[in-house]
N, C-alpha and C positions, 0 to 999 in steps of 0.2 A: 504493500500500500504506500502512500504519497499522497502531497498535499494537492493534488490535482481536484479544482472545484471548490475548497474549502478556503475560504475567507475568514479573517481572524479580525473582530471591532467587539470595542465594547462600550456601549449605551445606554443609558437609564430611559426606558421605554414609557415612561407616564411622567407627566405632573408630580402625581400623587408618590409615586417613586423618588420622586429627587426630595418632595418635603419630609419623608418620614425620616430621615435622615439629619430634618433639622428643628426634631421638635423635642419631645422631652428626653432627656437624660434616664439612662439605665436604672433601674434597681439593681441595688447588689449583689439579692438572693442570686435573680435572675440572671447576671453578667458574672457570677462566679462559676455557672457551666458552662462546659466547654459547649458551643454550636456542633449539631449533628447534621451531617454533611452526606445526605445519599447521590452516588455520584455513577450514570449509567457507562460502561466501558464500551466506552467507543470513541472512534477518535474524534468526534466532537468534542469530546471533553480532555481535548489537550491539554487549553488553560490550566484548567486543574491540576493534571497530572505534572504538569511544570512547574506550579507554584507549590506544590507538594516538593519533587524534587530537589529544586532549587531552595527550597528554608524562604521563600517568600511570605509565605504564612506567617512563620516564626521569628521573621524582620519585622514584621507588622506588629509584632507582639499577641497575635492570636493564635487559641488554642481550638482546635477540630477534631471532633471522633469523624472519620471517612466511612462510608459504607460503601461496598460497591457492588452494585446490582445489573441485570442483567438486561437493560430498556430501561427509557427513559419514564416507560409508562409504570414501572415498580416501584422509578424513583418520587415521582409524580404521586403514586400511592402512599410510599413511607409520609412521604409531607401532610397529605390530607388525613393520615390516619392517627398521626402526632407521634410516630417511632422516629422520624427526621425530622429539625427545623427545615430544612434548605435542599432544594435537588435539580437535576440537571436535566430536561427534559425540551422535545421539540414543541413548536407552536403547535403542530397537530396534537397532539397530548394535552395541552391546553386549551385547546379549541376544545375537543371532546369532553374534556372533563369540567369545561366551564359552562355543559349545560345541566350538569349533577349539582353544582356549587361555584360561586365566586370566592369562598373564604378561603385566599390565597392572594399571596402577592407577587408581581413579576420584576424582579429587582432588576436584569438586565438580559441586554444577548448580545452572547462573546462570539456566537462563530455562527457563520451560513455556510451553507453547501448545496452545490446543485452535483453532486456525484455521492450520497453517502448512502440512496436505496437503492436497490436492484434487483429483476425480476429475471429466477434463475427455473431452469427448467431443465429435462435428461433428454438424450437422444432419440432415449424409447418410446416419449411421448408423441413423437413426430412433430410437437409444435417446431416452426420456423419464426414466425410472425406474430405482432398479439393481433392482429384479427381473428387469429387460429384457437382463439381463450373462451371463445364461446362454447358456452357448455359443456366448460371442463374446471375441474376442484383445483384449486386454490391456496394456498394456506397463508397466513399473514396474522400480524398481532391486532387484531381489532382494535378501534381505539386508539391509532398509535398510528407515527407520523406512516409506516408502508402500507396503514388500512388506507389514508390519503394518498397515497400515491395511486393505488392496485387504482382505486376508483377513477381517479385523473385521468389513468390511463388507458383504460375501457372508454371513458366516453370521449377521450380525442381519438381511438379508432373505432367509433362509433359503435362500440359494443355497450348498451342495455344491461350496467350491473347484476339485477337482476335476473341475468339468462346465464350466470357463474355462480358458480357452488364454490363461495368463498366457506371456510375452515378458519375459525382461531386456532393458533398454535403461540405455543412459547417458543422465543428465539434457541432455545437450548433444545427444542424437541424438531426444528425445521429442517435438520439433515437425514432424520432416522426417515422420517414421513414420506420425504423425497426420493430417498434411496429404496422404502419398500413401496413404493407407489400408489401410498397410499391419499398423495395428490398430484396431480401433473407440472405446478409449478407454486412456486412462493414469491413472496413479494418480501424483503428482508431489506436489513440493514448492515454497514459497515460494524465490526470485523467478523459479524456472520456469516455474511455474501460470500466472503474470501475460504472463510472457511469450508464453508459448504461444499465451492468450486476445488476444493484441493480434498476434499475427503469421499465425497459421493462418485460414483464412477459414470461417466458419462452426461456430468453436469454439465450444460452447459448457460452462458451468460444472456439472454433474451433481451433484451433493457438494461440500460442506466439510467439514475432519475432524467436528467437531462434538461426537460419541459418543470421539473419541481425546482426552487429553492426554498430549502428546508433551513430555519435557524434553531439554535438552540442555545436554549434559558436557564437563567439563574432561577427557580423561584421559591418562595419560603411562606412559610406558616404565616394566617394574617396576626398573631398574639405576638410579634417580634416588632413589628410596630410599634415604634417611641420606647421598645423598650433596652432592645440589642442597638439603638442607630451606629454608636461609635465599631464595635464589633461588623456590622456591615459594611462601614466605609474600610475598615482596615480589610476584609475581603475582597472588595471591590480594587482596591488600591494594589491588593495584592496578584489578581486578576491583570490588570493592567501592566505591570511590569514581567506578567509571563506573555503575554500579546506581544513584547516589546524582545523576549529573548526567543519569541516563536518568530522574530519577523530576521533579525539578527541571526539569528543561530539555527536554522532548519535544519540543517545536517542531526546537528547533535538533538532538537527536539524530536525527528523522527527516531533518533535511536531510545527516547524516552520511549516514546510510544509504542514503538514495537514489543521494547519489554514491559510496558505495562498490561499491555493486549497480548503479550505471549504469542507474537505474530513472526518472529525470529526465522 
């Protein structure tokens, strides 16, 4: 993998996002845990992985328990379910889940990518083409930035979502499924896709997103409001100087991330 597609910014996305940050002052209870930090492994979430590395964090003077999950949509769940303040997740994750709940905040977004889904399918399928997707299974994380893409993508080749037998699966079950055929293709995300194409025998690549750019977000519990602000700028801040050695030092961040994604 390589940084082909993936753009590195970071931006406070609301109003409402820059003021919490300038209103009330922490409690102490609250400000002497460490933030829990669900963080989905993928290279979207370089930043992270950089400022991890690198003692960015711990320049900043802030302390983090990491969690590391398997989709953005898990991490997206730790937060709403109050096991994480803060997690990494695409807009599609947030879209979807902002018609169950708003009680959440989106503190920023560090990276786009119009290369990070991919619709992978085997030889034995016979698909060629996605016009060839009609009325054939599917698999894909519902909910979740490749449930928007699979759909994008049907109705720009004018296929009637509805005439495919889409399947949720877990990104960790997307290889076995493929391989016993027990669907014709998946709709995935980076460092899935790679994996899938290097373990399943006669996978082959269908799509790139291409027609998608996908970003991905910082976002956090809405009870951290006025209460963590100073603890979030020093994340934010901390964020920003890993953008700054992802932009400087590619070489060396791609070899973060290979070994943090175990992509070696």
């Amino acid at each position: 993998m390589d940084f082909k597609g993936i753009s590195h910014i970071i931006r406070i996305v609301s109003a409402i996002a820059l003021l919490l940050f300038q209103i009330l002052a922490a409690t102490p209870a609250l400000a002497a845990e460490p933030l829990r930090l669900s963080v989905s492994m993928s290279p979207l979430s370089l930043p992270i992985f950089v400022a991890q590395e690198q003692g960015y964090f711990a320049a900043e003077g802030l302390t983090l328990n990491v969690k590391e999950v398997l989709g953005g949509h898990r991490a997206m769940q730790q937060v709403q379910d109050g096991s994480a303040d803060l997690g990494t997740c695409s807009e599609a994750v947030i879209m979807f889940r902002s018609f169950e709940t708003k009680d959440f905040l989106i503190l920023a977004t560090f990276v786009t990518s119009d290369d990070d889904v991919k619709l992978i399918t085997t030889s034995g399928t016979g698909i060629t083409t996605p016009e060839q997707l009609k009325g054939k299974r599917i698999g894909t994380v519902i909910g979740a930035a490749s449930d928007y893409y699979l759909h994008t993508l049907l109705v720009l080749n004018g296929i009637d979502p509805k005439l495919v037998h889409v399947t949720h699966l877990q990104p960790e079950d997307m290889a076995e499924a493929l391989a016993n055929a027990q669907v014709d293709a998946i709709a995935i995300w980076e460092p899935n896709a790679f994996q899938v194409l290097k373990s399943v025998p006669g996978a082959t690549l269908l799509t790139k997103s291409g027609f998608y750019i996908e970003t991905f977000n910082l976002v956090a519990r809405s009870e951290l409001k006025g209460v963590r602000d100073d603890d979030l700028l020093k994340l934010l801040r901390a964020l920003e100087r890993a953008e700054r050695f992802i932009q400087n030092e590619p070489a060396k961040a791609q070899a973060i991330l290979r070994t943090r994604l175990q992509t070696n």
